[in-house]
Structure formats: structure tokens, C-alpha cells
PQR file with spaces between the fields and no chain letter, atoms N, CA, C, O and H, PARSE charges and radii, in Angstrom:
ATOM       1  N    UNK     1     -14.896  -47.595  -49.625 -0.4000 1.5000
ATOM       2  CA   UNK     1     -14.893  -46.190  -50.052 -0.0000 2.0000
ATOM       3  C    UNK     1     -15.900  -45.373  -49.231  0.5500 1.7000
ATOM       4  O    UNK     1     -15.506  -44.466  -48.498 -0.5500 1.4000
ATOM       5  N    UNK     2     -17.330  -45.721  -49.361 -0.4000 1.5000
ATOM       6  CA   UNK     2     -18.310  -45.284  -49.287 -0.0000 2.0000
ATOM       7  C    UNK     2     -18.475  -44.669  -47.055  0.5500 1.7000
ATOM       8  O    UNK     2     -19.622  -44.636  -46.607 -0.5500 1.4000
ATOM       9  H    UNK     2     -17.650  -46.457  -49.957  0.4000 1.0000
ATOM      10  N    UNK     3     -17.544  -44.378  -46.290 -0.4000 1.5000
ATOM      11  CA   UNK     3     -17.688  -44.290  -45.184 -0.0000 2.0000
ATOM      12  C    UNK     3     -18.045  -42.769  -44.845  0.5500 1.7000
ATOM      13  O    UNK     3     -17.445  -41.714  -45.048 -0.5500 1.4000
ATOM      14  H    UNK     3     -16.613  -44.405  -46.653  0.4000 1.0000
ATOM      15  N    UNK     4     -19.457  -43.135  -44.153 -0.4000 1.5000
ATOM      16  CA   UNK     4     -20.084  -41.939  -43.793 -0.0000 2.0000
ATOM      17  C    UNK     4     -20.169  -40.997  -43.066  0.5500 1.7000
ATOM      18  O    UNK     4     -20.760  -39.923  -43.183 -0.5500 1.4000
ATOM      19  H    UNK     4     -19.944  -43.992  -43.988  0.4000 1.0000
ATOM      20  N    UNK     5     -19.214  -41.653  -41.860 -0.4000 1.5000
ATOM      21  CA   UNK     5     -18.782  -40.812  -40.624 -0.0000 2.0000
ATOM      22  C    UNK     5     -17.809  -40.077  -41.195  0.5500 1.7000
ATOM      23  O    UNK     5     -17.687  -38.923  -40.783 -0.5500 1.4000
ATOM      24  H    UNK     5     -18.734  -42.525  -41.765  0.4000 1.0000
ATOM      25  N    UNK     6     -17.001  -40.505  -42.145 -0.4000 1.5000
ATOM      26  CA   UNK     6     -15.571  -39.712  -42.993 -0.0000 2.0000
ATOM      27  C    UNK     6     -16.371  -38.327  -43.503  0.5500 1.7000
ATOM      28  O    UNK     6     -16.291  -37.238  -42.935 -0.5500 1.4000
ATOM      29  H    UNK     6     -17.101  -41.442  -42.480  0.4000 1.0000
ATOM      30  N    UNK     7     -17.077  -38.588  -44.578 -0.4000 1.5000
ATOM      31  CA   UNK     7     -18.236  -37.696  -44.959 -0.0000 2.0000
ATOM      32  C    UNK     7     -18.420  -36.756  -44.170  0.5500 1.7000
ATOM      33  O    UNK     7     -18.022  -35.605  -44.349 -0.5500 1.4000
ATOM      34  H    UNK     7     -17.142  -39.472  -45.040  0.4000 1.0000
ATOM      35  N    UNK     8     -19.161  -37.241  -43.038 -0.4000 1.5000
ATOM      36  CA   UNK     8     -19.348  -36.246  -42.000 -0.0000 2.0000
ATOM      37  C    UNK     8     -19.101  -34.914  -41.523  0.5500 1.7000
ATOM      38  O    UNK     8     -19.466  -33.743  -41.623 -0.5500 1.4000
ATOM      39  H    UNK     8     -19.484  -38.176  -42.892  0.4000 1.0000
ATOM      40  N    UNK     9     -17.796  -36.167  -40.602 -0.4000 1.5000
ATOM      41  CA   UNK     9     -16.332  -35.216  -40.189 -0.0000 2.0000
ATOM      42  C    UNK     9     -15.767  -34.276  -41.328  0.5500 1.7000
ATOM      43  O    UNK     9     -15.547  -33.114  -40.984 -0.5500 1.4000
ATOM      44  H    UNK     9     -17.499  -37.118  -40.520  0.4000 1.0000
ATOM      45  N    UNK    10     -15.515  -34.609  -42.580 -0.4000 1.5000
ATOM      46  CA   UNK    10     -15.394  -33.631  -43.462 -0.0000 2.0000
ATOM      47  C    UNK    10     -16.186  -32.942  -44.018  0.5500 1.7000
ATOM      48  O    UNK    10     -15.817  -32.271  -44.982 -0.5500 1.4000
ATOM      49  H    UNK    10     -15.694  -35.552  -42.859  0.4000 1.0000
ATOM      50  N    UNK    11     -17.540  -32.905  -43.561 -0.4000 1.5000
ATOM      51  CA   UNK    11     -18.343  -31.659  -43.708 -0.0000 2.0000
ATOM      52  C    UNK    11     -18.455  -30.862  -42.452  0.5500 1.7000
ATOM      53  O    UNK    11     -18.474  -29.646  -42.646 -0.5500 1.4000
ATOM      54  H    UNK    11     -17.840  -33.450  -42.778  0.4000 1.0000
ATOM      55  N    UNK    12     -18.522  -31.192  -41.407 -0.4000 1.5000
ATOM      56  CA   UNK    12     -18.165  -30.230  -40.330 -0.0000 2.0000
ATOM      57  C    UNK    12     -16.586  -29.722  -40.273  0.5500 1.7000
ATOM      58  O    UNK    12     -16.468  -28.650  -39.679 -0.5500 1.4000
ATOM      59  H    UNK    12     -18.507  -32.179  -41.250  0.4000 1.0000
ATOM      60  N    UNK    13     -15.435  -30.251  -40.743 -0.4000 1.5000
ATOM      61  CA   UNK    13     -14.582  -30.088  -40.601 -0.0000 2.0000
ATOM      62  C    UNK    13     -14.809  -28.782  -41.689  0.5500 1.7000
ATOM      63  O    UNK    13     -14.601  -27.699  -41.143 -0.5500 1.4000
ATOM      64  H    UNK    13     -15.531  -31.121  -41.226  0.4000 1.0000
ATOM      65  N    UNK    14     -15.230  -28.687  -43.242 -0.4000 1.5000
ATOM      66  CA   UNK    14     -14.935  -27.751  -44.183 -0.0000 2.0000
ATOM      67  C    UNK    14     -16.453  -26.706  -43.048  0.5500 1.7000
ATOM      68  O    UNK    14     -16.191  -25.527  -42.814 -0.5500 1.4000
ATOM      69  H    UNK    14     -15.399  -29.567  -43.686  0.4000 1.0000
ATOM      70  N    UNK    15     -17.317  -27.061  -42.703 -0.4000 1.5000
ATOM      71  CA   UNK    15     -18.105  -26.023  -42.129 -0.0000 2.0000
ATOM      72  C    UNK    15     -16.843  -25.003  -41.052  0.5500 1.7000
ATOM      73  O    UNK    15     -16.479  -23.853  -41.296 -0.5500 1.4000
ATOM      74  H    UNK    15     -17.529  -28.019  -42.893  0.4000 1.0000
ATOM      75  N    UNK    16     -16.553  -25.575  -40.281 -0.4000 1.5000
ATOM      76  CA   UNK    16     -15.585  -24.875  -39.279 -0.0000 2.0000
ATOM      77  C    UNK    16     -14.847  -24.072  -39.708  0.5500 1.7000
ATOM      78  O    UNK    16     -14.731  -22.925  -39.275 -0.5500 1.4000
ATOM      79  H    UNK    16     -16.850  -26.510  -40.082  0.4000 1.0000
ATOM      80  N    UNK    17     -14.013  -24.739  -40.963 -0.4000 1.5000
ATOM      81  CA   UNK    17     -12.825  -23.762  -41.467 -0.0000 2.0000
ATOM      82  C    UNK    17     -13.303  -22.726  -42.170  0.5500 1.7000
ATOM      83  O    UNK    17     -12.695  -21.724  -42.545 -0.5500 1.4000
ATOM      84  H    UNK    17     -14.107  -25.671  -41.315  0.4000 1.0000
ATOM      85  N    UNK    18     -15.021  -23.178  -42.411 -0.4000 1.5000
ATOM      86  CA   UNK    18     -15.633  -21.302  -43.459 -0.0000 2.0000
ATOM      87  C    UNK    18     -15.690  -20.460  -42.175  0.5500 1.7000
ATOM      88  O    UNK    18     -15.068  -19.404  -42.056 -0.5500 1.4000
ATOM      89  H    UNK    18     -15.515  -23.992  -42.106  0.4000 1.0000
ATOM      90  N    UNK    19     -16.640  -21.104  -41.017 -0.4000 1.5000
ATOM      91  CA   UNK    19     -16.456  -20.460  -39.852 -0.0000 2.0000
ATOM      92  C    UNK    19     -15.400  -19.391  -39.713  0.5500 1.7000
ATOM      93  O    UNK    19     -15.534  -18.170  -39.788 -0.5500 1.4000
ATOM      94  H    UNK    19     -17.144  -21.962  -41.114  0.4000 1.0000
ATOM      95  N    UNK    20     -14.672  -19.880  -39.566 -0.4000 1.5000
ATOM      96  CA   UNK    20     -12.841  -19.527  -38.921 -0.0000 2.0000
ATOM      97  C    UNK    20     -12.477  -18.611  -39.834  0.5500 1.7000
ATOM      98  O    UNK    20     -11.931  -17.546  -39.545 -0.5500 1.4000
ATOM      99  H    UNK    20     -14.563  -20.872  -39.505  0.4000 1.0000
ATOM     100  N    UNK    21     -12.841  -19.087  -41.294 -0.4000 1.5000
ATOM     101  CA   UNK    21     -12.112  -17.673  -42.204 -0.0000 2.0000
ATOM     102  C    UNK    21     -13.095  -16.812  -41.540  0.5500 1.7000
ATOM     103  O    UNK    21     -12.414  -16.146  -40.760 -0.5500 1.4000
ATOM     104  H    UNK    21     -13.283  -19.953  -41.529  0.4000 1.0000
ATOM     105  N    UNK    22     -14.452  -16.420  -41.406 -0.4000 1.5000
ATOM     106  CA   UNK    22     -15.120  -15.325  -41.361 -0.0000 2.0000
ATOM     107  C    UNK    22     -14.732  -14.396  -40.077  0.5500 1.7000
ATOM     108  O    UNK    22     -14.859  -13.172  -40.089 -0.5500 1.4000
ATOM     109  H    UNK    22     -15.005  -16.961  -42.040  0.4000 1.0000
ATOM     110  N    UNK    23     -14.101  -15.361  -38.648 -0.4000 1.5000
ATOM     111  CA   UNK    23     -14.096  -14.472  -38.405 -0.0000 2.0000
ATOM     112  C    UNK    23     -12.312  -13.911  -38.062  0.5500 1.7000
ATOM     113  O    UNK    23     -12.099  -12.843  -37.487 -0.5500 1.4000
ATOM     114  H    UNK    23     -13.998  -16.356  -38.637  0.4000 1.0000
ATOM     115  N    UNK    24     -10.950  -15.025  -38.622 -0.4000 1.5000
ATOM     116  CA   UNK    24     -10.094  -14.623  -38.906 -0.0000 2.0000
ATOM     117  C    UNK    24      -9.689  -13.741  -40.077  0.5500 1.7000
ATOM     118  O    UNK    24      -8.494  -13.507  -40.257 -0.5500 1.4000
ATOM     119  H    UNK    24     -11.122  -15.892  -39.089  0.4000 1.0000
ATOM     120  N    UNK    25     -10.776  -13.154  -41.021 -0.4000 1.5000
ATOM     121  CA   UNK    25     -10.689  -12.519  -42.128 -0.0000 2.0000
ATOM     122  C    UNK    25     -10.735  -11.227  -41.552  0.5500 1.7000
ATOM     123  O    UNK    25      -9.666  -10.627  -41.447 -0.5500 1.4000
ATOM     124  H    UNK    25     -11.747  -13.344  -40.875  0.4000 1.0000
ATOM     125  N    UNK    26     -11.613  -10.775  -41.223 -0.4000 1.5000
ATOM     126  CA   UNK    26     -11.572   -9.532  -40.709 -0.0000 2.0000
ATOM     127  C    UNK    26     -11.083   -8.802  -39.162  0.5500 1.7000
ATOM     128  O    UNK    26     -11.298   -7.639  -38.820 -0.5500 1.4000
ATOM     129  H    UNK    26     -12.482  -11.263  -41.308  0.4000 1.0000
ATOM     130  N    UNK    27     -10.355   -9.894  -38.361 -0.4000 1.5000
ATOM     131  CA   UNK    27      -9.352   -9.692  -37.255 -0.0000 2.0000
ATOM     132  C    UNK    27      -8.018   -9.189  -38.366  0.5500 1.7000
ATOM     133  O    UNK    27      -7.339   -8.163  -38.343 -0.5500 1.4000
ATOM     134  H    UNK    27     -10.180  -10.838  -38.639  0.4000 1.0000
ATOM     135  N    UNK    28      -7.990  -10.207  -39.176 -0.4000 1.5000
ATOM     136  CA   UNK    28      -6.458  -10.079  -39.925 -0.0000 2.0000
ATOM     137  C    UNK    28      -6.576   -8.899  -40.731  0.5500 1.7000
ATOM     138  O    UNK    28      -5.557   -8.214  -40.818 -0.5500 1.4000
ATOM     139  H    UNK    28      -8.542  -11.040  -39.194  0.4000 1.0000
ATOM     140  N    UNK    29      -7.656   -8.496  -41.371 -0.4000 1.5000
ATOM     141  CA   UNK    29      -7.770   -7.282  -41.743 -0.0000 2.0000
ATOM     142  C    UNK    29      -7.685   -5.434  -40.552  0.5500 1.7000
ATOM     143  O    UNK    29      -7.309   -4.263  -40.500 -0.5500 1.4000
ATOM     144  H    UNK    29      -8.484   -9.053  -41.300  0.4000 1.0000
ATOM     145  N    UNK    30      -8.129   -6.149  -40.118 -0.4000 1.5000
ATOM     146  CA   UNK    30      -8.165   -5.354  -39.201 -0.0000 2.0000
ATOM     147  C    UNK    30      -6.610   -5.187  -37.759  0.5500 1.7000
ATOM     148  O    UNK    30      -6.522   -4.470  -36.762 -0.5500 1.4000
ATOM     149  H    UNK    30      -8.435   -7.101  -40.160  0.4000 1.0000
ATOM     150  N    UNK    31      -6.088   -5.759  -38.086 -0.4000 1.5000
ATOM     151  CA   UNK    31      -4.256   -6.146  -37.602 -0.0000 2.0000
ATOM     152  C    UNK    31      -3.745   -5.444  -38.447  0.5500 1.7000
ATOM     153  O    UNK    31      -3.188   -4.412  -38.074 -0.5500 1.4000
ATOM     154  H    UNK    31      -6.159   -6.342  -38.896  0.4000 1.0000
ATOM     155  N    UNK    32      -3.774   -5.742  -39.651 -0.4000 1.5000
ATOM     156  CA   UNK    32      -2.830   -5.222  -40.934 -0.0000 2.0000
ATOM     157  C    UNK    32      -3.278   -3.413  -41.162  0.5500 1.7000
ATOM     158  O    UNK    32      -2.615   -2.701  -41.916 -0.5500 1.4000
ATOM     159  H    UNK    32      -4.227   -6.580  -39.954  0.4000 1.0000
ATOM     160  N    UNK    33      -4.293   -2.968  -40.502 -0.4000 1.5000
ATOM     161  CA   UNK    33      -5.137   -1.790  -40.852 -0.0000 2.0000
ATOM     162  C    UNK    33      -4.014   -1.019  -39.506  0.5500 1.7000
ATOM     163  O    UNK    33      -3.252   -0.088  -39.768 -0.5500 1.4000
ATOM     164  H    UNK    33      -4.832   -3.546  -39.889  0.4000 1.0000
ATOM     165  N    UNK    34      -4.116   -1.528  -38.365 -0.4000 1.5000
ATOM     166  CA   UNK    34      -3.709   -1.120  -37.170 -0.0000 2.0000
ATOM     167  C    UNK    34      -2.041   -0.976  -37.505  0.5500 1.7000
ATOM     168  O    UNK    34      -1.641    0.144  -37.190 -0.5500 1.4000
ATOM     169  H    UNK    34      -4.735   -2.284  -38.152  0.4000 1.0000
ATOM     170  N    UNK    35      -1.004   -1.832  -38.059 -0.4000 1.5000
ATOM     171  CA   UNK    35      -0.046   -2.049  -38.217 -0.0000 2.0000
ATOM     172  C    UNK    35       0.305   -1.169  -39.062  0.5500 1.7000
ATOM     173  O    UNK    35       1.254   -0.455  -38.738 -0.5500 1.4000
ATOM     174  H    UNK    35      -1.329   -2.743  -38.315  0.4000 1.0000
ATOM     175  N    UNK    36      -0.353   -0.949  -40.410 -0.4000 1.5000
ATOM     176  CA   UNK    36      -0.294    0.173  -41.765 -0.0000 2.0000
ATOM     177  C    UNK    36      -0.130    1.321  -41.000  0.5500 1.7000
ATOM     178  O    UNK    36       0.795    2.099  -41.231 -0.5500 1.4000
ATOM     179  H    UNK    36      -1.124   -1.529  -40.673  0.4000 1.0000
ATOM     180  N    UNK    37      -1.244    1.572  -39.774 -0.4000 1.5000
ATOM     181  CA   UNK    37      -1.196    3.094  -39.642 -0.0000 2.0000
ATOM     182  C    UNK    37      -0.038    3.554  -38.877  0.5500 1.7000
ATOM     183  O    UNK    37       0.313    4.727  -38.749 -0.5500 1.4000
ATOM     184  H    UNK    37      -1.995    0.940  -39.586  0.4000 1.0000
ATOM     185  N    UNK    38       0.424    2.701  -38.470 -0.4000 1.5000
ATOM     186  CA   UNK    38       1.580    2.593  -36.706 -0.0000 2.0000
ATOM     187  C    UNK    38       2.730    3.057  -38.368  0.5500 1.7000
ATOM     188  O    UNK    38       3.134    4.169  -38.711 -0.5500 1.4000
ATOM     189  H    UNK    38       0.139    1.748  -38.575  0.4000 1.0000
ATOM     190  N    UNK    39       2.908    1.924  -38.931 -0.4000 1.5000
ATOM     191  CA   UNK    39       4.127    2.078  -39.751 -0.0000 2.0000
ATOM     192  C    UNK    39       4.303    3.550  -41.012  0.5500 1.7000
ATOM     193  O    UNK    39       5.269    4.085  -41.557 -0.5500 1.4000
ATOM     194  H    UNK    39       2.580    1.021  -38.653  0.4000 1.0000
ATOM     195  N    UNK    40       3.310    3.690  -41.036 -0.4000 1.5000
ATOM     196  CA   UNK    40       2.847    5.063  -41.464 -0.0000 2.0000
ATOM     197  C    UNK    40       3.351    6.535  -41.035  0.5500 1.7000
ATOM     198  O    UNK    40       3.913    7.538  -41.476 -0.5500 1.4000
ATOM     199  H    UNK    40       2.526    3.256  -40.593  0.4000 1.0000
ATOM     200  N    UNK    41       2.778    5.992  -39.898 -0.4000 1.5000
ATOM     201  CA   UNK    41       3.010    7.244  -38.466 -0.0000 2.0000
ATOM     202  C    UNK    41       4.412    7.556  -38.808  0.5500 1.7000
ATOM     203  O    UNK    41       4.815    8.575  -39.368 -0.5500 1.4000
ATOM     204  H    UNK    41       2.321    5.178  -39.541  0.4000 1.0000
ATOM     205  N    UNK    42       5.109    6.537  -38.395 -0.4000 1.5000
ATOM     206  CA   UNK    42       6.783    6.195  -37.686 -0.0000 2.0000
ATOM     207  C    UNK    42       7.482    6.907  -39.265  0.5500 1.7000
ATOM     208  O    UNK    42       8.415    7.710  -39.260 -0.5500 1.4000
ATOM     209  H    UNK    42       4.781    5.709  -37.941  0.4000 1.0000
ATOM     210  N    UNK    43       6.940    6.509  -40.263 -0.4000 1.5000
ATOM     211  CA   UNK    43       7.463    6.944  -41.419 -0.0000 2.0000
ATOM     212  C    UNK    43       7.823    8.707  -42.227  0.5500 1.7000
ATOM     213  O    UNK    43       8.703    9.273  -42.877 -0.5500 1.4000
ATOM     214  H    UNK    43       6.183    5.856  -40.267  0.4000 1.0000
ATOM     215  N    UNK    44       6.078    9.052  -41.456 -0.4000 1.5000
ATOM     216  CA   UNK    44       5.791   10.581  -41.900 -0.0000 2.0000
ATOM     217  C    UNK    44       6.799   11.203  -40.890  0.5500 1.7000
ATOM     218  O    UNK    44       7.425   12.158  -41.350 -0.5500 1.4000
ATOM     219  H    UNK    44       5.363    8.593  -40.928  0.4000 1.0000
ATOM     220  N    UNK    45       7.121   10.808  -39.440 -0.4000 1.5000
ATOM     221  CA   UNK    45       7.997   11.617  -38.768 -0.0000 2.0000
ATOM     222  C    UNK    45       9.337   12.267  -39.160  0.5500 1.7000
ATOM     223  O    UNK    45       9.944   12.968  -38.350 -0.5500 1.4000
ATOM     224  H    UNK    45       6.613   10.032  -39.067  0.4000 1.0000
């Protein structure tokens, strides 16, 4: 059970993926912001 390298790897592995949300959270926010306004635009015309 007890394998520590497993441990490890799955604490750098869950470190990375907080990584990754922080800075895919606010790209994707910021896509969807860019996209809203485009589809917006095209709409009010």
C-alpha cells in the first residue's frame, strides 16, 4: 500500500493541476468575455 514515490507523484501531480486551473481559469474567462462581446456585437446589428 504504503508507496511513497506514488504519494509523491500525486502530490505534485494535484500541485500542477491547482497550478493549471489558476492560470487556465482566467484565460478561459477571459475567451468567453472576448467571445460574449463579438456575439453581442453581431447581434445588436
Amino acid at each position: 500500500m504504503g508507496n511513497p514515490a506514488y504519494g509523491a507523484g500525486k502530490a505534485a501531480a494535484e500541485e500542477a493541476a491547482k497550478a493549471a486551473l489558476k492560470v487556465i481559469v482566467p484565460v478561459a474567462v477571459g475567451v468567453g468575455a472576448v467571445i460574449g462581446s463579438v456575439l453581442t456585437g453581431i447581434i445588436k446589428k
